[in-house]
One Martini backbone bead per residue (centre of mass of N, CA, C, O) as a GRO file, in nm:
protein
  192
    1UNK     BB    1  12.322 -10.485  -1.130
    2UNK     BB    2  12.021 -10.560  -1.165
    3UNK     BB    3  11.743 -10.592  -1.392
    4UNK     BB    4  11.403 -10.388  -1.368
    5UNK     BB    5  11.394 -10.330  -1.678
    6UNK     BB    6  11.505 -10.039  -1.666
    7UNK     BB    7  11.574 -10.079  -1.349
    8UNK     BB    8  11.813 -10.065  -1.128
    9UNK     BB    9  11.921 -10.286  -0.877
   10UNK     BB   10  11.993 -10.363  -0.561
   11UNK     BB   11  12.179 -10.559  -0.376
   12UNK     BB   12  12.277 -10.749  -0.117
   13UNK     BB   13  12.578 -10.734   0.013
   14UNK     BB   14  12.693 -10.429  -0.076
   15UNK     BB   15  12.804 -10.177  -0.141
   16UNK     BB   16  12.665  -9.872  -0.080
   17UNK     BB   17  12.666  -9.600  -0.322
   18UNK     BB   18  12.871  -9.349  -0.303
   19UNK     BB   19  12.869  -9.013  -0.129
   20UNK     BB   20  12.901  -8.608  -0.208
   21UNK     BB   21  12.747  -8.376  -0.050
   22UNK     BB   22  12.488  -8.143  -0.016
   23UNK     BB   23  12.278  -8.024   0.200
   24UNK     BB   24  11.993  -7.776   0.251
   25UNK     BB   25  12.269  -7.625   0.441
   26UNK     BB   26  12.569  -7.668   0.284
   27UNK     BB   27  12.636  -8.009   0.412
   28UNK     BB   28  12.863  -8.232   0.418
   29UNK     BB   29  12.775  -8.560   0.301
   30UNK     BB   30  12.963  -8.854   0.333
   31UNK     BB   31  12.898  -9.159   0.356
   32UNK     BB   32  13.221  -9.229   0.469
   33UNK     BB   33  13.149  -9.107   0.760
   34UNK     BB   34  12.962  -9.357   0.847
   35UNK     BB   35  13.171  -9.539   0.922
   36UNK     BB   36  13.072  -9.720   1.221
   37UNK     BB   37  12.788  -9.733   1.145
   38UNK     BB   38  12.399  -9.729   1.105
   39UNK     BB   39  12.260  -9.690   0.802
   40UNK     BB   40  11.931  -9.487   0.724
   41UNK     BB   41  11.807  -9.482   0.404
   42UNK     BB   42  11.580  -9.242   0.273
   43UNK     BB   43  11.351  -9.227  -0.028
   44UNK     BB   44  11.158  -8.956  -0.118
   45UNK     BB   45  10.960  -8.738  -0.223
   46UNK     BB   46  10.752  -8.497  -0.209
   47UNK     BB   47  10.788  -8.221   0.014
   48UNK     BB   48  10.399  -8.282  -0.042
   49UNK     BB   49  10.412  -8.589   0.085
   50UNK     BB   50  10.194  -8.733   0.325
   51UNK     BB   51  10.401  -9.008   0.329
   52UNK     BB   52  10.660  -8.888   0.384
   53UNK     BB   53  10.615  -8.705   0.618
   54UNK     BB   54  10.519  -8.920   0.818
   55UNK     BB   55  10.777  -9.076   0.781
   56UNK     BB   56  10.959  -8.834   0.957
   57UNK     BB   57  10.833  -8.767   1.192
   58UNK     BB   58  10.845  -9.090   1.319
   59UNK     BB   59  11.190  -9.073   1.257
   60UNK     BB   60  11.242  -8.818   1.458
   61UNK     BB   61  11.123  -8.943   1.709
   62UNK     BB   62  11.369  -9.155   1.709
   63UNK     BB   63  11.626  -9.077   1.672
   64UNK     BB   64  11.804  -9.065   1.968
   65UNK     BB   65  11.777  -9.329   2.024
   66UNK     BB   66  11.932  -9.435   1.781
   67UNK     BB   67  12.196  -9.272   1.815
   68UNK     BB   68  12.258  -9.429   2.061
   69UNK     BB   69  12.285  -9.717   1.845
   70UNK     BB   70  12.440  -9.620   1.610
   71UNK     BB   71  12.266  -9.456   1.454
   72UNK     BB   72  12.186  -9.338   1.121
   73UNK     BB   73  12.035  -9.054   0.887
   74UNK     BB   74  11.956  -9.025   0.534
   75UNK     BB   75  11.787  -8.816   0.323
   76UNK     BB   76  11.587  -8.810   0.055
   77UNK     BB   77  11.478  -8.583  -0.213
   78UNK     BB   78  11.275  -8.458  -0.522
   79UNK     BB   79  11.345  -8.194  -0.443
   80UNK     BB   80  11.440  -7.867  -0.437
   81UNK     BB   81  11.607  -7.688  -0.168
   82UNK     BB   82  11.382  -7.447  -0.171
   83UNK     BB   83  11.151  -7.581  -0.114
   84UNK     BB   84  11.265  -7.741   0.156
   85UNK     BB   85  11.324  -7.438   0.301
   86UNK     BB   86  11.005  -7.325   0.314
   87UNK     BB   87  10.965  -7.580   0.526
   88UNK     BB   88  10.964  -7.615   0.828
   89UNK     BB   89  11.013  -7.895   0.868
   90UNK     BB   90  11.241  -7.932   0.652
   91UNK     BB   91  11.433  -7.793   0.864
   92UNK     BB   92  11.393  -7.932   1.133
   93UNK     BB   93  11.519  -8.229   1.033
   94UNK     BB   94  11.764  -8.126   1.175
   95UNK     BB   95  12.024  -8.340   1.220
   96UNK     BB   96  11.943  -8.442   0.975
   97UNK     BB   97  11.989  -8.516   0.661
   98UNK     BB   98  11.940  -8.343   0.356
   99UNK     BB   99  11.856  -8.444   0.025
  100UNK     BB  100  11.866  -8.259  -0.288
  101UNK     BB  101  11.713  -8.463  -0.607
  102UNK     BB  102  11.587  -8.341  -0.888
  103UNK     BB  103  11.710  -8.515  -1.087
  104UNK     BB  104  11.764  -8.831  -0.978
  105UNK     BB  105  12.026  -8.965  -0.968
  106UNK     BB  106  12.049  -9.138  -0.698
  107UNK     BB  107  11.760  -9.308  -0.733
  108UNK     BB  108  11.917  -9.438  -1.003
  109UNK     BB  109  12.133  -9.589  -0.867
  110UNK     BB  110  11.928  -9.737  -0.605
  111UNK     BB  111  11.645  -9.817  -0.766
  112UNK     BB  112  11.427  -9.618  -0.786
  113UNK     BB  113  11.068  -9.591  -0.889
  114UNK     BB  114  10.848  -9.550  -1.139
  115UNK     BB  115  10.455  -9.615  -1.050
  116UNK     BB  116  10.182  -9.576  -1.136
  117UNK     BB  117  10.005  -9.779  -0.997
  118UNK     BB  118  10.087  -9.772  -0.700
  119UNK     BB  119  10.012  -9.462  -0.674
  120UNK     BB  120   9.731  -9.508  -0.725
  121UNK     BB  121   9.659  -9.733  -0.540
  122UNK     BB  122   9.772  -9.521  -0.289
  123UNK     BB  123   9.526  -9.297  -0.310
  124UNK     BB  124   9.313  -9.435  -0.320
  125UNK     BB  125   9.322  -9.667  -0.040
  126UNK     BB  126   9.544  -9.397   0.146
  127UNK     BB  127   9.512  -9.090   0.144
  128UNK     BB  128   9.288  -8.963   0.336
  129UNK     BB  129   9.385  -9.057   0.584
  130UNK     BB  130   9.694  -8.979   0.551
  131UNK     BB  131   9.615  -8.681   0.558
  132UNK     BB  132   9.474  -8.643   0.829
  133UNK     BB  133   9.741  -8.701   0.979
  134UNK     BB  134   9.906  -8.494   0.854
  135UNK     BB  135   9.707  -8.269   0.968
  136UNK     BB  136   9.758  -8.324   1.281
  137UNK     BB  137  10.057  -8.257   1.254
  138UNK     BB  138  10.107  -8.030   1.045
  139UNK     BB  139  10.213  -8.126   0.772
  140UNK     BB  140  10.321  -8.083   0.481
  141UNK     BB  141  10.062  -8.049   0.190
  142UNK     BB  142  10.141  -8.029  -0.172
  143UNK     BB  143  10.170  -7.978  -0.439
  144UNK     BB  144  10.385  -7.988  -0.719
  145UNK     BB  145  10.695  -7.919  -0.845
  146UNK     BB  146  10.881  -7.935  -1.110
  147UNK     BB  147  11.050  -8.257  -1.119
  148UNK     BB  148  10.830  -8.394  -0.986
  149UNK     BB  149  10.674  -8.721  -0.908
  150UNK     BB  150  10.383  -8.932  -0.871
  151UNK     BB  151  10.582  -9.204  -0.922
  152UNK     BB  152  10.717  -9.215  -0.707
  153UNK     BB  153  10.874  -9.466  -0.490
  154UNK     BB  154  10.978  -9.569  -0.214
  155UNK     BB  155  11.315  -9.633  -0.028
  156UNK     BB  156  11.542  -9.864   0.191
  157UNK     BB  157  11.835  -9.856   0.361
  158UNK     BB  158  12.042 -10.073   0.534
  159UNK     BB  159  12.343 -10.050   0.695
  160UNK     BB  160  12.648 -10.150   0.789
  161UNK     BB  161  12.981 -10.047   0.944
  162UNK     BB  162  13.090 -10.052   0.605
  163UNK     BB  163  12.842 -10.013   0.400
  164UNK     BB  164  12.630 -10.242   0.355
  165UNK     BB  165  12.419 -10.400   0.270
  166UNK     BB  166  12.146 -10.571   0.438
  167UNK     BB  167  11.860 -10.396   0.363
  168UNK     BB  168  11.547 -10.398   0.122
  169UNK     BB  169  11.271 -10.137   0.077
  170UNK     BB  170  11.090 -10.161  -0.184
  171UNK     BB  171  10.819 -10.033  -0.237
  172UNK     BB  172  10.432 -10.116  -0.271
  173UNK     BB  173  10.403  -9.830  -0.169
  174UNK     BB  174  10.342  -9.523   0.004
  175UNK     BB  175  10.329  -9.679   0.321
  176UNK     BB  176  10.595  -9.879   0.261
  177UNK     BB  177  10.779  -9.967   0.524
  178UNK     BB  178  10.949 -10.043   0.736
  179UNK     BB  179  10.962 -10.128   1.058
  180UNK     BB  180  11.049 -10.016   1.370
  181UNK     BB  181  11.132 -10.326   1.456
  182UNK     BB  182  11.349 -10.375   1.220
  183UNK     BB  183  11.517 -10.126   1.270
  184UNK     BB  184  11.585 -10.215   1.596
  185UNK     BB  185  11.714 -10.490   1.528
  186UNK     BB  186  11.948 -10.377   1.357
  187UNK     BB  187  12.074 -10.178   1.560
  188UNK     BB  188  12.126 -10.427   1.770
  189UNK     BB  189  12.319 -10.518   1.623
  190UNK     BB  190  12.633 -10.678   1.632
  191UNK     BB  191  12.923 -10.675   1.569
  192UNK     BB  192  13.157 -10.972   1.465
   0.00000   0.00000   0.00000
């Protein structure tokens, strides 16, 4: 893993760093289970941006889609899974697998970001915008609790199915997500 000052970032085409976890439902969730399929890994912030929220709605409604392309999704939160029970919302979200990593253990595998400026400038730039979308959607929009941070920066990976890293992107800002058609191009391609 190259080093992007302090912290480690991962690099494409190498497996990507496996887990054993339970989700907030106390579903084992092994990434090795998912051996086969083409998994989107999205690392998200706190249960309560709604940056993130939009993100996991748009992502939902894709859902069926994907599963049909032998695609699974697989979520982290920097929430603890009490609060993410807490959210109708992030209950809602099974059967994609939901796993709360409040200590950012994972986070830091992965390496996710932790960035005062990029998350300072998408609050001034785009966060109005988006709580009012996320408002409509009737999305949960509220403070950080616990060990959650304002500067956690959202990070996706496509893995292909040997759990390749195939795809990384470490955001620019807080709206800043693979596109999905980048997505369903990935889920579309067949192995060799």
């Amino acid at each position: 893993m190259p080093h992007s000052g302090t912290r480690s970032v991962l690099d494409l085409n190498v497996t990507a760093p496996s887990f054993d976890l339970n989700d907030i439902f106390n579903r084992r969730i092994r990434l090795e289970d998912y051996r086969g399929k083409r998994v989107l890994l999205g690392f998200f912030r706190h249960a309560g941006c709604p940056f993130c929220n939009l993100r996991v709605h748009y992502l939902l409604k894709e859902h069926q889609k994907l599963q049909a392309k032998n695609m699974a999704m697989i979520f982290f939160f920097e929430s603890a899974s009490d609060i993410l029970l807490r959210s109708t919302f992030h209950k809602n979200v099974s059967p994609i697998p939901l796993i709360a990593d409040p200590d950012k253990l994972w986070y830091q595998t992965y390496g996710i970001e932790n960035s005062a400026a990029k998350s300072l400038k998408s609050h001034l730039t785009k966060f109005i915008k988006t709580a009012i979308e996320a408002k409509k959607h009737k999305l949960p929009f509220h403070m950080m609790s616990g060990k959650e941070s304002i500067n956690t920066i959202p990070a996706e990976f496509l893995l292909d199915e040997d759990l390749i890293i195939r795809k990384i992107h470490y955001a620019e800002g807080l709206a800043d997500r693979f596109s999905m058609e980048e997505i369903y191009a990935f889920a579309e391609v067949s192995k060799p």
